[in-house]
C-alpha positions as CSV (number, residue, x, y, z in Angstrom):
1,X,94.5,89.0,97.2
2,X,92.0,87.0,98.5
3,X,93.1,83.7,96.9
4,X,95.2,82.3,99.4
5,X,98.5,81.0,97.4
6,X,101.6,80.1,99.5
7,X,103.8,82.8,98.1
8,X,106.3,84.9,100.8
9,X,106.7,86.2,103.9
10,X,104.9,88.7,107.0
11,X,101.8,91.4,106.3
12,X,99.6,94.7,108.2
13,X,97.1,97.8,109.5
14,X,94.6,98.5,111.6
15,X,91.1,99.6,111.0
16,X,90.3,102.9,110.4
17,X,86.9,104.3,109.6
18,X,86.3,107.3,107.0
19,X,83.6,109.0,105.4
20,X,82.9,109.7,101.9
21,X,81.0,112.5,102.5
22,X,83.7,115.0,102.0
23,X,83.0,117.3,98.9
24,X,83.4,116.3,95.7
25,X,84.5,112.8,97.1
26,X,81.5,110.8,96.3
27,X,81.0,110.1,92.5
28,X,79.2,106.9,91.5
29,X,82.2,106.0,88.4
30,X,84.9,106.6,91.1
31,X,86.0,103.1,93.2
32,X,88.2,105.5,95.5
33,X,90.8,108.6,96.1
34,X,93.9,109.1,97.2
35,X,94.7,112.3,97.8
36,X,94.1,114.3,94.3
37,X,94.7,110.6,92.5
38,X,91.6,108.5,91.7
39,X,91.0,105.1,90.8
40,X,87.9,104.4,88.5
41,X,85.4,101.6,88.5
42,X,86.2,101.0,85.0
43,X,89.8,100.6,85.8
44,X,89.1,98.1,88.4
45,X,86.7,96.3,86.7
46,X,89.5,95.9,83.7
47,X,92.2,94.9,85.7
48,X,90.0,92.3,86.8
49,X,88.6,91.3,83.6
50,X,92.0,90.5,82.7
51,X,93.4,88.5,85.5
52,X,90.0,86.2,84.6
53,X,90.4,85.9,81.3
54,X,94.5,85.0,81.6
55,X,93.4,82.8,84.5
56,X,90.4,81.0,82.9
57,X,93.0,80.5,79.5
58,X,96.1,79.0,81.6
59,X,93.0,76.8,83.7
60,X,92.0,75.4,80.6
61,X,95.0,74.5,79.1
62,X,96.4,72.8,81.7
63,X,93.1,70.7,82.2
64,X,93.2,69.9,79.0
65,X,96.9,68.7,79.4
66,X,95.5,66.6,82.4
67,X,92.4,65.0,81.0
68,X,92.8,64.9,77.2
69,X,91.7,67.7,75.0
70,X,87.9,66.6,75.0
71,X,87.5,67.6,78.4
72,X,85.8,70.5,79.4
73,X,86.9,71.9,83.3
74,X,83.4,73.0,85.3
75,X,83.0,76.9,85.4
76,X,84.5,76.9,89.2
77,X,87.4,75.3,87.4
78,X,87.9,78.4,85.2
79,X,87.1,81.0,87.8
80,X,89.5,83.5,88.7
81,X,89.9,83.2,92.8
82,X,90.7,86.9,93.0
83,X,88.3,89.8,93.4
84,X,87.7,93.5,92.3
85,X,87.9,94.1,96.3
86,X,91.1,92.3,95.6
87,X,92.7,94.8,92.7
88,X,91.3,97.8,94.4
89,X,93.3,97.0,97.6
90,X,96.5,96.5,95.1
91,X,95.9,99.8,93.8
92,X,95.3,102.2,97.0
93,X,97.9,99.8,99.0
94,X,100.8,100.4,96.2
95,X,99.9,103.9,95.8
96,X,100.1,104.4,99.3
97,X,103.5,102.4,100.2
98,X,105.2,104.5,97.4
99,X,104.2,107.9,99.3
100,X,105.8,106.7,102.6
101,X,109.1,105.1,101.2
102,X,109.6,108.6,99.1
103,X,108.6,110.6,102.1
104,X,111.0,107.9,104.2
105,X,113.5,107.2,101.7
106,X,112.9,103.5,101.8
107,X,114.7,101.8,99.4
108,X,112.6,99.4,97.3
109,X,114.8,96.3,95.4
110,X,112.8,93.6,93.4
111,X,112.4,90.9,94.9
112,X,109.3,89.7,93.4
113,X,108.8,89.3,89.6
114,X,105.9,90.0,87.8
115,X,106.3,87.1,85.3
116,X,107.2,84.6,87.7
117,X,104.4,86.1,90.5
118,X,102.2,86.0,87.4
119,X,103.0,81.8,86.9
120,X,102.6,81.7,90.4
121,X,98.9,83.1,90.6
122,X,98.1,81.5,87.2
123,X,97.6,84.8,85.9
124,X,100.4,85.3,84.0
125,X,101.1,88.7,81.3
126,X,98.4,90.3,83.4
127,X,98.4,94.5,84.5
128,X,97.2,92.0,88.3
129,X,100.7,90.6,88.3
130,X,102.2,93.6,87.8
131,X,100.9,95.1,90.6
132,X,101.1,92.2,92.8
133,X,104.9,92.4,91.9
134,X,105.0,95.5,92.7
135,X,103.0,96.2,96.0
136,X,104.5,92.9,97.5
137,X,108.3,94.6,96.7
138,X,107.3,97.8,98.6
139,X,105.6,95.3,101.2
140,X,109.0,93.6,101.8
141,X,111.1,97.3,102.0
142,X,108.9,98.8,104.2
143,X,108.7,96.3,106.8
144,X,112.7,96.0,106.5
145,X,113.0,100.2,106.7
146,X,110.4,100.8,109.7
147,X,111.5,100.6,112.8
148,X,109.9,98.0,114.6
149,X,106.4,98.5,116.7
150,X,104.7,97.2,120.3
151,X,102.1,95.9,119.5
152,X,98.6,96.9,121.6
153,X,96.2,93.8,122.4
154,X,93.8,95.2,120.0
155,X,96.7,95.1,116.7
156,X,97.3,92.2,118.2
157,X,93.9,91.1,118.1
158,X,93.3,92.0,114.6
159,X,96.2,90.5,112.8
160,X,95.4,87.3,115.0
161,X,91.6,87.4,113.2
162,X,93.0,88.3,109.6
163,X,95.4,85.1,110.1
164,X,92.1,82.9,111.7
165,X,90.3,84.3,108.2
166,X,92.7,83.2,106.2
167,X,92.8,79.5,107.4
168,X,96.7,80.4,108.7
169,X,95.7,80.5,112.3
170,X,93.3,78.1,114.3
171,X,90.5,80.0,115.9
172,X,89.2,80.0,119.9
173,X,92.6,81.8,121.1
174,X,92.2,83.6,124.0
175,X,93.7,87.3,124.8
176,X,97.0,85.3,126.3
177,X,97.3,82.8,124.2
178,X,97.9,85.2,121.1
179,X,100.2,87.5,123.3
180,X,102.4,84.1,124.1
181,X,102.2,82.7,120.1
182,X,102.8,86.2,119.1
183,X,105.7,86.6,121.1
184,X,107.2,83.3,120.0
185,X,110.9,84.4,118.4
186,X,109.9,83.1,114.7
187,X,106.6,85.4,114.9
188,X,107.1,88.5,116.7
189,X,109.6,90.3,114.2
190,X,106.7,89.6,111.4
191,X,104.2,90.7,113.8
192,X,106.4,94.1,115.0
193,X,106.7,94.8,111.0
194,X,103.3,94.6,110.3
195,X,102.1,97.0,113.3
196,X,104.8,99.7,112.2
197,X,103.4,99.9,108.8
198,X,100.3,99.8,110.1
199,X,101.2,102.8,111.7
200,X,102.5,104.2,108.1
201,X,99.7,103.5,106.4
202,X,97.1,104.8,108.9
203,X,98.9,108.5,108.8
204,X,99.0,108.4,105.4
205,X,95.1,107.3,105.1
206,X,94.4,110.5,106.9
207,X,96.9,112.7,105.5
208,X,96.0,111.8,102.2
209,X,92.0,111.9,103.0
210,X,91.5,108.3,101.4
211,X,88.0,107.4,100.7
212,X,85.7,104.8,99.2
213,X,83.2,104.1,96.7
214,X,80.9,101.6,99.2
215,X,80.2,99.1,96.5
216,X,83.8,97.4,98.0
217,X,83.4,97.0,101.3
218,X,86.4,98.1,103.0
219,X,90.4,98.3,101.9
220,X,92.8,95.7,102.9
221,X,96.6,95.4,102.6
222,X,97.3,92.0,101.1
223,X,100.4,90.8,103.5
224,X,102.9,87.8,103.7
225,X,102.9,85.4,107.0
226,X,106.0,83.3,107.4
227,X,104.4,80.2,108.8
228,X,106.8,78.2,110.7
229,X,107.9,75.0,109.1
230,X,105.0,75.3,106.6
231,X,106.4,78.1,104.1
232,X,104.6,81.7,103.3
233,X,101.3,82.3,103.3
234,X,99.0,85.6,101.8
235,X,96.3,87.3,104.1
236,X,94.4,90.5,104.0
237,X,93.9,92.8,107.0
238,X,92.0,95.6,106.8
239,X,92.6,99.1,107.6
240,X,89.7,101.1,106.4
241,X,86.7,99.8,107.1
242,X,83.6,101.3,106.0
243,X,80.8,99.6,108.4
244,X,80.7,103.2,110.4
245,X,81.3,105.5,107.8
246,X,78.7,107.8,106.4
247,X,78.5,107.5,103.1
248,X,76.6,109.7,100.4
249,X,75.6,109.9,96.6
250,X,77.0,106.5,95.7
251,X,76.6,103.8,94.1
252,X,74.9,100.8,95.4
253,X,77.3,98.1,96.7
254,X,77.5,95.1,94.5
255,X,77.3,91.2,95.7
256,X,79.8,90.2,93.1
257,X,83.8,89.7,94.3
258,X,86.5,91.9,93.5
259,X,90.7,92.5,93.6
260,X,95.0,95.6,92.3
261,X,97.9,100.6,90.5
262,X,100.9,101.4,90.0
263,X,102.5,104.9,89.7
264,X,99.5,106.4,89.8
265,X,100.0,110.4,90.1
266,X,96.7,113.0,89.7
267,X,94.0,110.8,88.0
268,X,93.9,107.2,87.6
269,X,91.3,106.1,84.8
């Protein structure tokens, strides 16, 4: 979720580079697989085609509520914030957190709502909600149900430029400065949570042989930062990166933005 609304609380993985050269694992229509599931371009493309058109409705109604009904927001104005990158990470991440709290038994409650989230991102009814809801629930259990991680200066390293990224953390630190603000009593708990389902997530990525269509660039787990006396905050850190993968029979990669499935078991149209 690349639009960066204050929402809840800590976030995730490290990078891992795969290749979609494996057989059978390369077809243009295909955005990426997950073991024997797959998610479609046409499904991503949907669920992002709805998110726009709920957010450009609720946009213009509540301009119009603002300036009088004569007034006509710009196009920015009406422009959904999210990406197909954005519901292509909510897919893979969801349908990968549900494998490793059934194969953990993680218990997942709802904490998030999908009509409230939806409000919240000014998308609301949307299938994007939905899985928002939903991924950011699993989010929450697994980084209450894994034990905690150490983290190495290179996870350290990576959540610190996610956070920079995400305009959450200024940039310039050194190598001790992020060990010493990373170690602060308010941020290390997030920061062990996020490193031990990195871990999760990276086993899984190679147990379940996830690859990628290159038109999105990489996949990234969107994750909650509790920022200290300032609230929660959303960020994205990647943990499959396809900038050293080889990568065959695809697709062309496309310049336009993207963003999230749910139970999605054998093929995901």
């Amino acid at each position: 979720m690349r639009a960066r609304r204050v929402i809840v609380a800590a976030s995730v993985a490290a990078l891992a580079a795969l290749s979609l050269a494996a057989c059978g694992r390369s077809a243009p229509s295909v955005a990426a697989y997950v073991g024997d599931t797959t998610y479609s371009v046409d499904r991503v493309d949907t669920i992002f085609a709805e998110a726009q058109a709920s957010y450009e409705k609720n946009a213009r109604v509540a301009f119009e509520q603002q300036n009088g009904p004569s007034a006509s927001p710009s196009p920015d104005e009406l422009r959904f914030k999210g990406t197909r990158q954005d519901m292509l990470n909510l897919l893979v991440a969801l349908d990968l957190a549900k494998r490793v709290v059934a194969e953990k038994k993680i218990p997942v409650q709802e904490r998030f709502k999908a009509a409230e989230l939806g409000q919240n991102l000014q998308v609301p009814g949307s299938e994007y909600a939905k899985l928002a809801a939903d991924w950011f629930n699993h989010f929450a259990a697994l980084q209450a149900g894994l034990p905690p991680a150490e983290l190495t200066d290179d996870e350290r390293a990576a959540i610190y430029d996610a956070l920079v990224k995400a305009g959450i953390a200024s940039a310039g630190w050194p190598v001790e400065q992020q060990r010493q603000q990373f170690a602060a009593p308010e941020i290390a708990p997030q920061v062990s949570a996020v490193v031990a389902l990195s871990s999760a997530f990276k086993e899984e990525v190679k147990r379940e042989d996830v690859t990628v269509n290159p038109r999105y660039s990489s996949l990234e787990i969107p994750a909650l930062f509790q920022v200290p006396n300032q609230g929660t905050a959303v960020y994205d850190l990647p943990y499959l990166d396809l900038a050293s993968s080889t990568v065959t029979e695809v697709s062309t990669p496309e310049a336009s933005p993207s963003s999230p499935n749910p139970d999605a078991e054998g093929t995901a149209s």
